[in-house]
C-alpha positions in Angstrom: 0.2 -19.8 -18.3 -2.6 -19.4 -15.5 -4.7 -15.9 -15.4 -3.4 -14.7 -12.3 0.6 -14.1 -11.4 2.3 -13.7 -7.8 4.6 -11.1 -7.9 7.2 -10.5 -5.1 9.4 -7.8 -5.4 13.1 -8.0 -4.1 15.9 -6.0 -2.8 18.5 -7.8 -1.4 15.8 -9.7 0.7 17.5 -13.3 0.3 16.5 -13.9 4.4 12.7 -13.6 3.4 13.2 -15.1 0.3 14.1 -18.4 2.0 11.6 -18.1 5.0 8.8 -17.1 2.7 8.8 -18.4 -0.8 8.2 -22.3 -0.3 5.1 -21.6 1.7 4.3 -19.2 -1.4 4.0 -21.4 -4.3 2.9 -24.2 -1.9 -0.3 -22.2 -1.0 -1.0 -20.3 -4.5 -1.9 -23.0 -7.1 -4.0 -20.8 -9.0 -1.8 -18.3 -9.9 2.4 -18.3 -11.3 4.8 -17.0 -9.4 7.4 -14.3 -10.2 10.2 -12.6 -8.6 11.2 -9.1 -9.6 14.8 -7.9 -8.3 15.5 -4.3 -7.9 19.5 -4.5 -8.8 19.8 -7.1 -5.5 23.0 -6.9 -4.6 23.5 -10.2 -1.5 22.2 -14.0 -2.9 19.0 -13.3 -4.0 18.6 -14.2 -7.7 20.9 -16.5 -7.1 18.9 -18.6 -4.2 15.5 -18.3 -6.4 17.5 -19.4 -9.6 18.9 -22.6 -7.9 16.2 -23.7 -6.1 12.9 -22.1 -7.6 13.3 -23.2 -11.6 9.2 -22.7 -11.7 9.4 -18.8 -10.6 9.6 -16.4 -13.2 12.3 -14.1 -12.4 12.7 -10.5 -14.1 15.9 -8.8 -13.3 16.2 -4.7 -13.1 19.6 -3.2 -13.4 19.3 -1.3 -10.2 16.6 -1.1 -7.1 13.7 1.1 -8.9 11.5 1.4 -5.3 8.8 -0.4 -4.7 6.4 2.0 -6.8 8.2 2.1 -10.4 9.1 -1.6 -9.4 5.9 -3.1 -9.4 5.5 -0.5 -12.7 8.2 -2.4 -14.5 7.1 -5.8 -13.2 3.8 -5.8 -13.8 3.8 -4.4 -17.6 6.4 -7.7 -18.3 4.3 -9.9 -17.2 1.9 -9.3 -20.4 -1.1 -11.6 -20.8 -2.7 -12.4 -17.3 -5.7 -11.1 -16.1 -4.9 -10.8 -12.6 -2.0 -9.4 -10.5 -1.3 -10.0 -7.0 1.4 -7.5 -5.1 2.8 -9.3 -2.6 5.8 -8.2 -0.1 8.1 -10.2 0.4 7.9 -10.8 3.8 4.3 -12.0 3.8 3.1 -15.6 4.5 0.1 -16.7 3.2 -2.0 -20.2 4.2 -3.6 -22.9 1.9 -7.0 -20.8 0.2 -5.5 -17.5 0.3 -6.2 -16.5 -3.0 -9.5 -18.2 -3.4 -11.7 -15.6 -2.0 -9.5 -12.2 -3.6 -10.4 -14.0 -7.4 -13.9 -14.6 -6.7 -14.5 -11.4 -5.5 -13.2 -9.8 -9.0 -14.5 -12.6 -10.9 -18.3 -11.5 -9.4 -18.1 -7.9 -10.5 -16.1 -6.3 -13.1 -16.7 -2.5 -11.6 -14.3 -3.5 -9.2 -10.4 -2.9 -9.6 -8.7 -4.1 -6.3 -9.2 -6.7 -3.6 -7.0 -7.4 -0.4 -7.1 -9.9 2.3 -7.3 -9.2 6.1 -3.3 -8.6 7.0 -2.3 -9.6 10.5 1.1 -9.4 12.3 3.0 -12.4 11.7 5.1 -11.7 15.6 1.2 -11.1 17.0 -0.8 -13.6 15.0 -3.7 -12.6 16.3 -3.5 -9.1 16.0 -4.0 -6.7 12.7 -1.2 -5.7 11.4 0.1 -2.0 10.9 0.4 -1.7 7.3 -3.1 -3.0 6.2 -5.2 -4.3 8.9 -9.1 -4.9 7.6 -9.1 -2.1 4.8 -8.1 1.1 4.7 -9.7 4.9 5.0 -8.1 8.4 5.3 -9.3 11.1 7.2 -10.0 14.5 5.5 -6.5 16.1 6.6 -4.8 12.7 4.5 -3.9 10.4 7.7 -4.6 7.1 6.5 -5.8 4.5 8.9 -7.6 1.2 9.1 -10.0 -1.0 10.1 -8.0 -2.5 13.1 -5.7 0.1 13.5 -5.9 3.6 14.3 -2.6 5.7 14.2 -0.5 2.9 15.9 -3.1 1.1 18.2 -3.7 -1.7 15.9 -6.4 -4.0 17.7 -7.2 -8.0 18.6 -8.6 -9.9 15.7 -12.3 -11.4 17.0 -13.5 -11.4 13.6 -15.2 -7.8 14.0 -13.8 -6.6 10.8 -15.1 -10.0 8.9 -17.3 -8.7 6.3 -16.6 -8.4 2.9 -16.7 -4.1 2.7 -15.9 -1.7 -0.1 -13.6 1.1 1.5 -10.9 3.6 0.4 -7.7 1.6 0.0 -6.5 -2.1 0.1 -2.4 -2.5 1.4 0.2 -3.0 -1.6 1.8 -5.7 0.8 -0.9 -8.2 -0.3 -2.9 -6.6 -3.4 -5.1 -8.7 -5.9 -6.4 -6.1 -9.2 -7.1 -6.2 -12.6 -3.5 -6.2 -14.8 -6.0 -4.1 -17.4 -7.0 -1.5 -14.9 -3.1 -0.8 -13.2 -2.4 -0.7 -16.6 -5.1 1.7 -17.9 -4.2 4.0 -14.7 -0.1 4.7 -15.3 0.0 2.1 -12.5 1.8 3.6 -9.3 3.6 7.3 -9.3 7.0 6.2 -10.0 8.0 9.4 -8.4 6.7 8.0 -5.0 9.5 5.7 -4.8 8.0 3.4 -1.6 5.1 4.4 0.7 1.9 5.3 0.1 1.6 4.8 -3.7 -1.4 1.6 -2.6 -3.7 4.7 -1.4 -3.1 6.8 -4.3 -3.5 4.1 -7.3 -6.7 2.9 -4.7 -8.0 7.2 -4.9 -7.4 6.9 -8.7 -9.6 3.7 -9.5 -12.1 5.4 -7.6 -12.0 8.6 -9.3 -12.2 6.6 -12.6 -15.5 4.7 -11.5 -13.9 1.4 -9.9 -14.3 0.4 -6.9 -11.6 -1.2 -3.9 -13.0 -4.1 -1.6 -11.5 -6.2 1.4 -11.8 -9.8 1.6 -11.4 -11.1 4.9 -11.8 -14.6 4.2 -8.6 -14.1 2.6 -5.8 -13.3 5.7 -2.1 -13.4 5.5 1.0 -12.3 8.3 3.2 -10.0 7.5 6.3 -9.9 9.4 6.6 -5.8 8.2 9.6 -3.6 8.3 11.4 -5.7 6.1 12.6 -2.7 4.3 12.4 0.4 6.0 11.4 0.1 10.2 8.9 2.2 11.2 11.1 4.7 13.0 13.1 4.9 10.3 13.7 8.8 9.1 13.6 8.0 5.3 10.3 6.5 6.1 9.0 9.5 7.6 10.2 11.4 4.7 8.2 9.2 2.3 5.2 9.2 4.0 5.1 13.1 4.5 6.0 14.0 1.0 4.2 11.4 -0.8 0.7 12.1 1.6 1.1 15.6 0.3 1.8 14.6 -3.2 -1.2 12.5 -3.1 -3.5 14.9 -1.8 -2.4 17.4 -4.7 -3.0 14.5 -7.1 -6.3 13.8 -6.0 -8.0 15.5 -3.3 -11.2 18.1 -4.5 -10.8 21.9 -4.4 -12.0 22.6 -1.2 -10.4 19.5 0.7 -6.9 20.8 -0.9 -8.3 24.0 1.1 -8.8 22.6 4.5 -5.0 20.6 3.8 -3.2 23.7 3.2 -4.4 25.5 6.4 -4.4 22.6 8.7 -1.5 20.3 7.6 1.6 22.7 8.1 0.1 22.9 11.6 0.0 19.3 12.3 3.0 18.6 10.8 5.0 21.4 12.2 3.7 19.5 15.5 4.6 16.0 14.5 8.1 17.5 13.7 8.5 19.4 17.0 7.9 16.0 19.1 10.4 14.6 17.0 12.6 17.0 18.3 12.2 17.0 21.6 12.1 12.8 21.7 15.5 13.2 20.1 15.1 12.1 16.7 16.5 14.9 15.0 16.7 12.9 11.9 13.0 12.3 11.7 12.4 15.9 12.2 14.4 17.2 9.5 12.9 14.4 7.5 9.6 16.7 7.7 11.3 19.8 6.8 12.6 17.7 3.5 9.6 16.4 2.9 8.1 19.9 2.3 11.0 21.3 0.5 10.7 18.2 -2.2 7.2 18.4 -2.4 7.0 21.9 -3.1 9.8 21.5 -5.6 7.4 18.6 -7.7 4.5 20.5 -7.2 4.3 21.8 -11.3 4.6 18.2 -12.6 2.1 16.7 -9.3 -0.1 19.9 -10.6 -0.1 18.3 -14.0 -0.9 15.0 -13.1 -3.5 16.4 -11.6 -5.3 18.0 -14.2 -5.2 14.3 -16.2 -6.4 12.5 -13.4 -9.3 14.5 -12.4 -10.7 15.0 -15.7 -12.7 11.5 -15.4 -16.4 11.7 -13.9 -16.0 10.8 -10.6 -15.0 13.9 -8.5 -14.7 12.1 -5.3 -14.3 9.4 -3.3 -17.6 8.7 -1.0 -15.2 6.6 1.6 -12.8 9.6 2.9 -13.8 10.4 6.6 -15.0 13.9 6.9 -13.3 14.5 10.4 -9.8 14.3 11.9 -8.2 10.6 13.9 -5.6 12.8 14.9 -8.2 14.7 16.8 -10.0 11.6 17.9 -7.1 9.5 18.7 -5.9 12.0 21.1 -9.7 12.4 23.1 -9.4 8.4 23.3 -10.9 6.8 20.3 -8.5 4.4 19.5 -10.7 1.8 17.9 -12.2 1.5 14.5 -15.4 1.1 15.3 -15.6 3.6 18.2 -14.5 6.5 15.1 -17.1 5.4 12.5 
């Protein structure tokens, strides 16, 4: 058994299970590789059993979401040292890993490590759903180095350094097995989106730190589970944000959120509406209606998670990129 393990979970996802997965083990010779189904319904386990005798595969009864997925997966795979999330519908190249093990192997305070992630139908571009490293504003918006709402930007190596940062993208996530473990690894309650920032918030909060690698890149193809216009995604990301923020955020920032967000949302809702997408729109309304409803058990959570020493996180932007999106800054390093 090596120290680090690949872990790919699967729902149904046979298509990028056969595009992917060679090029996978081919390119990760430090570390074993593992499959974990989600109750996969199409050819799946079947393909990996028959052709991939060297993968570990751990079968779930049913599809768990990518949060208590990875939850399940990783406290199976008992006795490495390192864990690396990776989607499904990621490719990687020869020395991937390389740089992510380095980095944790060269100091122990830090938890998590993630490559540079560009679009594998742009390969020159950053890709949405990780880009160089990731920030959130004060109101919750996550973005990235590379991409700002949905202008994601031309790789020139501009984001190249090796930076410490707010969150790393659970599409291609290296941390300590010891750490996700020590943390209650993601909110199962999440189900998919947005559970990366929150785990990412809750290292920091317990003294770790979160760095990007660049040296390290992969393409992710993305969408290979729920598109981006997709209404259960905007549900996700609106209820989970919030649940986050409740989780994590200090006093006064929960302040600001409660006056501002309803706002901003009610907006985001609105144009929705009048693009047509009624089904995004009510997705909103949901979102707030759920959230509300977990808010005694999020309110919990809270009180465990903040009790550590570290109230919070140095690397959350103190303005809005809503605000500056919209009066033209639309690059990374035109916000910061």
């Amino acid at each position: 058994m090596k120290r680090c393990v690949v872990v790919i979970l699967n729902w149904n996802g046979e298509e990028h299970l056969r595009r992917f997965l060679e090029g996978t083990l081919r390119c990760s010779a430090e570390a074993d590789v593992a499959v974990a189904d989600n109750g996969s319904t199409d050819g799946s386990v079947e393909y990996v059993e028959s052709n991939f005798p060297m993968v570990r595969l751990l079968r779930f009864a049913e599809n768990y979401g990518f949060a208590e997925g990875y939850n399940r997966a990783i406290a199976e795979l008992d006795g490495y040292e390192y864990v690396v999330l990776l989607n499904s519908d990621v490719e990687v190249e020869n020395g991937w890993l390389q740089p992510l093990l380095a980095q944790l192997d060269e100091d122990d305070t830090i938890a998590a490590v993630g490559p540079k992630i560009l679009d594998l139908n742009r390969r020159d571009c950053f890709e949405y759903a990780g880009a160089a490293g990731g920030y959130i504003d004060y109101l919750g918006y996550p973005f990235c180095r590379g991409r700002l709402l949905n202008c994601c930007e031309r790789d020139e190596g501009q984001y190249d350094d090796v930076r410490e940062l707010f969150w790393v993208s659970g599409a291609a996530m290296c941390c300590r097995r010891s750490v996700f473990m020590e943390l209650g690894g993601f909110c199962g309650e999440f189900f998919a989106h947005q559970e990366e920032i929150d785990l990412c918030w809750r290292m920091q909060l317990s003294g770790y730190r979160v760095v990007v690698v660049p040296k390290s890149r992969v393409w992710h193809l993305g969408g290979g589970t729920l598109q981006k216009s997709s209404a259960r995604k905007v549900y996700f990301n609106h209820r989970n944000n919030l649940a986050m923020l409740l989780r994590c955020a200090t006093p006064v920032q929960r302040v600001v959120v409660c006056v501002l967000r309803p706002l901003l949302d009610g907006a985001a809702a609105l144009s929705y509406l009048l693009g047509g997408d009624v089904k995004a729109m009510l997705a909103v309304g949901r979102a707030y209606r759920d959230f509300f409803g977990m808010h005694r058990r999020l309110q919990q959570q809270r009180n465990a998670i903040r009790q550590h020493g570290v109230t919070e996180s140095k690397y959350i932007y103190r303005g809005s990129i809503v605000l500056r999106y919209l009066f033209g800054r639309r690059f990374f390093k035109n916000l910061m």
